[in-house]
C-alpha positions as CSV (number, residue, x, y, z in Angstrom):
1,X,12.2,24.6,-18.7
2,X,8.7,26.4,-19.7
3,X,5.7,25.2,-17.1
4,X,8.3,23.5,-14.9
5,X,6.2,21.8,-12.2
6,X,8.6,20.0,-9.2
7,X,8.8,18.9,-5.5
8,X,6.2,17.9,-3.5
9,X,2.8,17.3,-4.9
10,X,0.6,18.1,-1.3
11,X,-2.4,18.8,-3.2
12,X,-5.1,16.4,-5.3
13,X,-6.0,18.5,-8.2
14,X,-7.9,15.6,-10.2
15,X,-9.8,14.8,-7.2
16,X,-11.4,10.9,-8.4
17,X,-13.5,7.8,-6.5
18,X,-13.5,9.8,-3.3
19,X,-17.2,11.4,-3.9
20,X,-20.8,10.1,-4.3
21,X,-21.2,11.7,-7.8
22,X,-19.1,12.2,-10.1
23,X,-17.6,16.2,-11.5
24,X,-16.4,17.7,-14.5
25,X,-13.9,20.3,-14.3
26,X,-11.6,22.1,-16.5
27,X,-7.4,20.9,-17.3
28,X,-5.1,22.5,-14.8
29,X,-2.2,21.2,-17.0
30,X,-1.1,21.9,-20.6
31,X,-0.9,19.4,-23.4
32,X,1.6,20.5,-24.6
33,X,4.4,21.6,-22.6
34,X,7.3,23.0,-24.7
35,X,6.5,26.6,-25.3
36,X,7.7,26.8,-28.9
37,X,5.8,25.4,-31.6
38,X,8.9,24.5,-33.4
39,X,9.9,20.9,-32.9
40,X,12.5,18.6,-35.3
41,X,10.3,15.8,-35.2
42,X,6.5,17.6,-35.2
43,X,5.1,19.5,-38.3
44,X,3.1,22.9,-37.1
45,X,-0.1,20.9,-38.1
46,X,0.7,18.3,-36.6
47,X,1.2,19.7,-33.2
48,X,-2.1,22.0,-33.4
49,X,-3.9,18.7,-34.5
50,X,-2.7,16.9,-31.0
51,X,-3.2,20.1,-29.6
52,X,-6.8,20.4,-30.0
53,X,-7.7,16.6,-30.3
54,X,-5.5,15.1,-28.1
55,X,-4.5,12.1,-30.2
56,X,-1.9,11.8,-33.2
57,X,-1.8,8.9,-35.9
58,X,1.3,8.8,-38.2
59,X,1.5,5.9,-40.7
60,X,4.3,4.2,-41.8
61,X,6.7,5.1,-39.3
62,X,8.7,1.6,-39.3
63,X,9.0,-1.1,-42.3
64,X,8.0,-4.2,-43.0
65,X,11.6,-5.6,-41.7
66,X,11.1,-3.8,-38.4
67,X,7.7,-5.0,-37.9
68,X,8.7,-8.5,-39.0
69,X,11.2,-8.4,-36.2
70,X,8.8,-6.8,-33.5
71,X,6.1,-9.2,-34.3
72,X,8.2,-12.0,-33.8
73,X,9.8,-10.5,-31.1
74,X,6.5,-10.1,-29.4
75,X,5.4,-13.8,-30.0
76,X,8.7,-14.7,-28.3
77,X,7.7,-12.3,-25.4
78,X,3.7,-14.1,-25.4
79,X,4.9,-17.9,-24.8
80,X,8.0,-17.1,-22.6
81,X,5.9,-15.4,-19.8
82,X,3.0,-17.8,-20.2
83,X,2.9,-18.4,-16.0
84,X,4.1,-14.7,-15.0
85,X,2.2,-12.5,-12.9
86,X,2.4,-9.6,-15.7
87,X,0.8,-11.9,-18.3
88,X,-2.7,-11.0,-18.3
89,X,-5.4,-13.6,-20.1
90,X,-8.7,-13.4,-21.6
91,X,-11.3,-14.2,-19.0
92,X,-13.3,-16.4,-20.7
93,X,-10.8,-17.7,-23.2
94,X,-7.8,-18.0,-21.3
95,X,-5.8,-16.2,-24.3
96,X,-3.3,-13.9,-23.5
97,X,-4.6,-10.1,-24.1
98,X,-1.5,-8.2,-22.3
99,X,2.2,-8.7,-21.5
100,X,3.7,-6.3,-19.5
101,X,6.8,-4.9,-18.6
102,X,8.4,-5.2,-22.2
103,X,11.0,-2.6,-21.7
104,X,12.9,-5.2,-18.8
105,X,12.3,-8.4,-20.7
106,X,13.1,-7.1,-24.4
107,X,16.0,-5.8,-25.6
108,X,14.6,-5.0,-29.5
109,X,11.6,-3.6,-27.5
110,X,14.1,-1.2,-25.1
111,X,15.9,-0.3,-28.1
112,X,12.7,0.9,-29.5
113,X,11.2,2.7,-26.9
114,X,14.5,5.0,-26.8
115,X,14.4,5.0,-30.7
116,X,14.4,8.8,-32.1
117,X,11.4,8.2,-33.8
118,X,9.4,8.3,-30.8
119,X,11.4,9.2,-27.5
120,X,11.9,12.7,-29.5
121,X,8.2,13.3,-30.2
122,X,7.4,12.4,-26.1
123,X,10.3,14.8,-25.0
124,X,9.4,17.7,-26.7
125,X,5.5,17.4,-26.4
126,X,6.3,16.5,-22.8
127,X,9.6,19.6,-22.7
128,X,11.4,16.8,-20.8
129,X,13.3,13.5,-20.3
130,X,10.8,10.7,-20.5
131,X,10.8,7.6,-18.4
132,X,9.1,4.6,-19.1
133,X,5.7,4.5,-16.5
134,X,4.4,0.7,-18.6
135,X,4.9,-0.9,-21.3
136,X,3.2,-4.0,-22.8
137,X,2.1,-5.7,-25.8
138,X,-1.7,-6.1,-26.3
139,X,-3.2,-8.6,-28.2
140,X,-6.6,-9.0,-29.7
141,X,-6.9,-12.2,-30.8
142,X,-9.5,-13.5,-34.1
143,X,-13.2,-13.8,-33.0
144,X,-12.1,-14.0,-29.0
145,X,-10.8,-10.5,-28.8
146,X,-12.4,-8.8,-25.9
147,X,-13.5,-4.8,-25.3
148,X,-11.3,-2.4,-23.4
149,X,-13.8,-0.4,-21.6
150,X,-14.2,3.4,-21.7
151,X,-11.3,5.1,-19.6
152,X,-8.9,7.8,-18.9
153,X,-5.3,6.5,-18.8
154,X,-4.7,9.4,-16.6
155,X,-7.3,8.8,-14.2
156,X,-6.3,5.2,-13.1
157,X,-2.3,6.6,-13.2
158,X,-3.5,9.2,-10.5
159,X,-5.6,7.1,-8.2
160,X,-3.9,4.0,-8.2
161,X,-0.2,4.5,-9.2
162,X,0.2,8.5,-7.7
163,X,1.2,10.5,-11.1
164,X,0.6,13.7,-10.2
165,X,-0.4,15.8,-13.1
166,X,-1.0,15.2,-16.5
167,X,2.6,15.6,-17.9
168,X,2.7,11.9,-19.7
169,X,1.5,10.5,-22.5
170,X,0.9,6.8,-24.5
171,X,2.4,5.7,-28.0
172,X,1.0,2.5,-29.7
173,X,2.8,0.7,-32.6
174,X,0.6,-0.7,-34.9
175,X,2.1,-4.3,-35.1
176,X,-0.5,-5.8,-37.6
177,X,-3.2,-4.1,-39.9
178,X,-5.3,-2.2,-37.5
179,X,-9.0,-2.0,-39.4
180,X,-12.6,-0.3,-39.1
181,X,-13.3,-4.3,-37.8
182,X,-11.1,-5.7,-35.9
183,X,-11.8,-3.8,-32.9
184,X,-9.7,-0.8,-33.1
185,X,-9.0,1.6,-30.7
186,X,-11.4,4.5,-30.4
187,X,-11.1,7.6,-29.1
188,X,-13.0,10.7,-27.7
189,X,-11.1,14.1,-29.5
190,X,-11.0,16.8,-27.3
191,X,-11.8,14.9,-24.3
192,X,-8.5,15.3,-22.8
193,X,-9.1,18.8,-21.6
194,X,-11.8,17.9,-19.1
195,X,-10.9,15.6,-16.1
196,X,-14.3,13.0,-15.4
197,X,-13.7,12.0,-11.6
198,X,-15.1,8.5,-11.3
199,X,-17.3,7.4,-8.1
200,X,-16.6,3.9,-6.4
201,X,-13.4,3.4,-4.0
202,X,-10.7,1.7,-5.2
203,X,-10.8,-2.1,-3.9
204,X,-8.1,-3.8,-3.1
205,X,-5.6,-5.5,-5.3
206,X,-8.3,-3.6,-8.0
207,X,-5.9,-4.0,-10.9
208,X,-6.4,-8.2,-11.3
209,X,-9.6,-7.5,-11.9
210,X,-9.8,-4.4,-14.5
211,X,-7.0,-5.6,-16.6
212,X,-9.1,-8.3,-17.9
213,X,-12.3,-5.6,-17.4
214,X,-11.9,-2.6,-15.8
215,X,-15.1,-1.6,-13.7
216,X,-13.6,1.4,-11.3
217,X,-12.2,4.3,-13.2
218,X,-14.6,4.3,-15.4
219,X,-16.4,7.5,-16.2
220,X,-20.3,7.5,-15.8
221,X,-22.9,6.8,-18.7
222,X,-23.9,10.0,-18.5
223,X,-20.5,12.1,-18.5
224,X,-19.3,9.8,-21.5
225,X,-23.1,10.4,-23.1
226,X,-22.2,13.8,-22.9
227,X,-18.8,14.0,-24.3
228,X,-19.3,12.2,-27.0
229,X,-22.2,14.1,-28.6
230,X,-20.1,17.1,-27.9
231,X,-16.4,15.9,-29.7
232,X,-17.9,12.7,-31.4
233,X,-15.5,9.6,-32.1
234,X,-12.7,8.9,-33.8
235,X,-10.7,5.0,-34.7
236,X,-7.8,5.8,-36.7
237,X,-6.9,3.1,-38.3
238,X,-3.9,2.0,-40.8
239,X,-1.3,-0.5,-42.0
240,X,0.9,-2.2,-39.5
241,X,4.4,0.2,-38.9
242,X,1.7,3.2,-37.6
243,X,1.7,5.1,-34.6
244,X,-0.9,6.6,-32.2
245,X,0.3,8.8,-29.9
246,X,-2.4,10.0,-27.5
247,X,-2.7,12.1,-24.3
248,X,-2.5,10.8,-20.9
249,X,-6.4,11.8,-20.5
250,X,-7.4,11.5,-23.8
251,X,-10.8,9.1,-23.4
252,X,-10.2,5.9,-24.9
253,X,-11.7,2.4,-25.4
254,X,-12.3,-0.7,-27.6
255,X,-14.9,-3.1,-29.0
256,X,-14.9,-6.9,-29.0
257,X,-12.6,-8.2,-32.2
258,X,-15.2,-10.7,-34.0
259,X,-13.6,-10.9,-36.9
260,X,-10.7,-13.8,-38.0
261,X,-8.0,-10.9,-38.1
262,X,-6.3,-10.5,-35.0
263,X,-5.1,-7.4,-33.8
264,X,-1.9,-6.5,-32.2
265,X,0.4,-3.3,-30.8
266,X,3.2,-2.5,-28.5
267,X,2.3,0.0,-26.1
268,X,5.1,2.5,-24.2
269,X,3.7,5.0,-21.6
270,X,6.2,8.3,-21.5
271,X,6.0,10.1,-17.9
272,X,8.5,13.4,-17.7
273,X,11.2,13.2,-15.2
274,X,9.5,15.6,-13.1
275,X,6.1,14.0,-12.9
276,X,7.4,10.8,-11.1
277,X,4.6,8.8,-9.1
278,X,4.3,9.6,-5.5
279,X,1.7,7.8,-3.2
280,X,-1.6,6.4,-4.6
281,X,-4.2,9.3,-4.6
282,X,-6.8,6.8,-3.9
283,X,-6.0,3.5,-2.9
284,X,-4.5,2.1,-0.2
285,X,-1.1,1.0,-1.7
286,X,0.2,1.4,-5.2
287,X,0.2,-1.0,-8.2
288,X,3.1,-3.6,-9.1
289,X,5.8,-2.1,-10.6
290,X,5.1,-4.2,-13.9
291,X,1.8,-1.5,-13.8
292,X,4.0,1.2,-13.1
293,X,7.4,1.9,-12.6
294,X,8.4,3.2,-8.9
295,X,12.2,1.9,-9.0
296,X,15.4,3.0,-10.7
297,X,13.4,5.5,-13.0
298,X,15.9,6.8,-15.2
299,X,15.3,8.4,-18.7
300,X,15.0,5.9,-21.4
301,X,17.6,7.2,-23.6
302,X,20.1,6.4,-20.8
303,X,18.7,3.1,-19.5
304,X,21.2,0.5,-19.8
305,X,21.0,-2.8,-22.0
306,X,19.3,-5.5,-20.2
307,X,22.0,-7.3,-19.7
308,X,23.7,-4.6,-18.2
309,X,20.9,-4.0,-15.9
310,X,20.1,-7.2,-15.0
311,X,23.9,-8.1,-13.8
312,X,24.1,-4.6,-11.7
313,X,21.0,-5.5,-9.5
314,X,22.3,-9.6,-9.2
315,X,25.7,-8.0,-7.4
């Protein structure tokens, strides 16, 4: 396998929350990691776009039937977990804005996490077997919809949860109309080849706070000031049955959904089989596993049904 990378991970490349200022420093890893171009599932241009920009929207990748069924599925998923810990609510309306751990709750959802449509894309950009590191549905609900702050995926994965390198990457569903209005995700292009170390160590239990709104992790004013003059923005946007597929440390974030359309997507992080998480780079112990898997890691196309799986770890 082309830029294999495996055992022991001794050495903190992307260095974060352990200085008094933060550093900009060059990618040690590449984005993508198959060393042909040619891919079944990946036009040429479309692999030099994600190459350079380090995001990729595709409309209309599922139907209306599908995301009839996902929707309803992930309404299903919203009430039932109302009082679980990996439900995670507005904090000032009480609404829900993420449920976690889809892919062990959801059987439609497992199915489609393994579905060719987009396990194929994440093992060949990734030249591996993907796992599932988190999954969740986010929802931005009409006029209540709060911000997701300006972040690198990667850089909370490293510090808190102990992925070493950046050999993963995100894929949202679009499960209603994403808009310019309704607080659609934006992103940074190009950011994803410079690391941002963030300053602040990691508190405690950090993640029950910066779910709901993240303060460490975040990259300085004047890094993100900088980065963005440099690549500028971009918010793809596009009918419900879209995908985004972005880079583990592609900068990201959201505004506030004022508007009376809510906003919803399904959200499946791929990690390669040889990028498993090791100890927290910066934090005294590691996330829940509903944050990011540590346990029975297996390769989503040969996770077992739910059922299956659930039995198996009752015996």
């Amino acid at each position: 396998m082309p830029n294999d990378i495996s055992g022991d991970f001794p050495t903190d490349i992307y260095r974060s929350r352990k200085d008094s200022i933060p550093h900009i420093i060059d990618r040690a890893d590449p984005v993508i990691w198959s060393d042909s171009g040619n891919s079944r599932v990946l036009s040429h241009e479309q692999q030099d776009f994600y190459e350079q920009n380090g995001y990729l929207f595709i409309e209309n990748v599922f139907s209306a039937d599908e995301i009839a069924t996902l929707r309803r599925e992930a309404e299903a998923l919203r009430k039932a977990g109302e009082t679980e810990e990996d439900v995670i609510r507005e904090a000032s309306s009480n609404a829900v804005r993420s449920v976690f751990r889809i892919h062990e709750k959801n059987q439609t959802y497992l199915n489609l996490m393994a579905d060719d449509r987009l396990a194929a894309i994440a093992e060949h950009l990734l030249a591996d077997d993907v796992y599932i590191h988190q999954s969740r549905v986010n929802f931005k609900p009409a006029f209540k919809g709060k911000e997701f702050y300006w972040h690198s995926d990667f850089e909370t994965w490293h510090t808190e949860d102990g992925m070493p390198r950046m050999r993963a990457l995100s894929m949202s569903i679009t499960l209603s109309e994403n808009t310019p209005y309704n607080g659609p995700l934006m992103l940074v292009p190009g950011s994803h080849k410079k690391f941002i170390s963030c300053v602040g160590e990691t508190p405690d239990d950090n993640y029950k706070n910066s779910l709901k709104a993240q303060e460490y992790g975040t990259p300085d004013q004047e890094s993100l000031t900088a980065m963005i003059r440099k690549h500028g923005l971009a918010a793809p946007t596009g009918p419900a049955g879209s995908v985004l597929i972005f880079d583990c440390n592609t900068l990201h974030g959201s505004g506030n959904n004022i508007t009376p359309f809510p906003r919803s997507n399904a959200f499946f992080v791929y990690n390669s089989m040889k990028n498993r998480v090791v100890a927290p780079f910066a934090a005294k112990s590691p996330r829940p596993d509903f944050l990011a898997t540590r346990d029975n890691i297996r390769p989503i196309r040969s996770r077992p049904n739910i059922a299956t799986a659930r039995l198996h770890a009752a015996e």
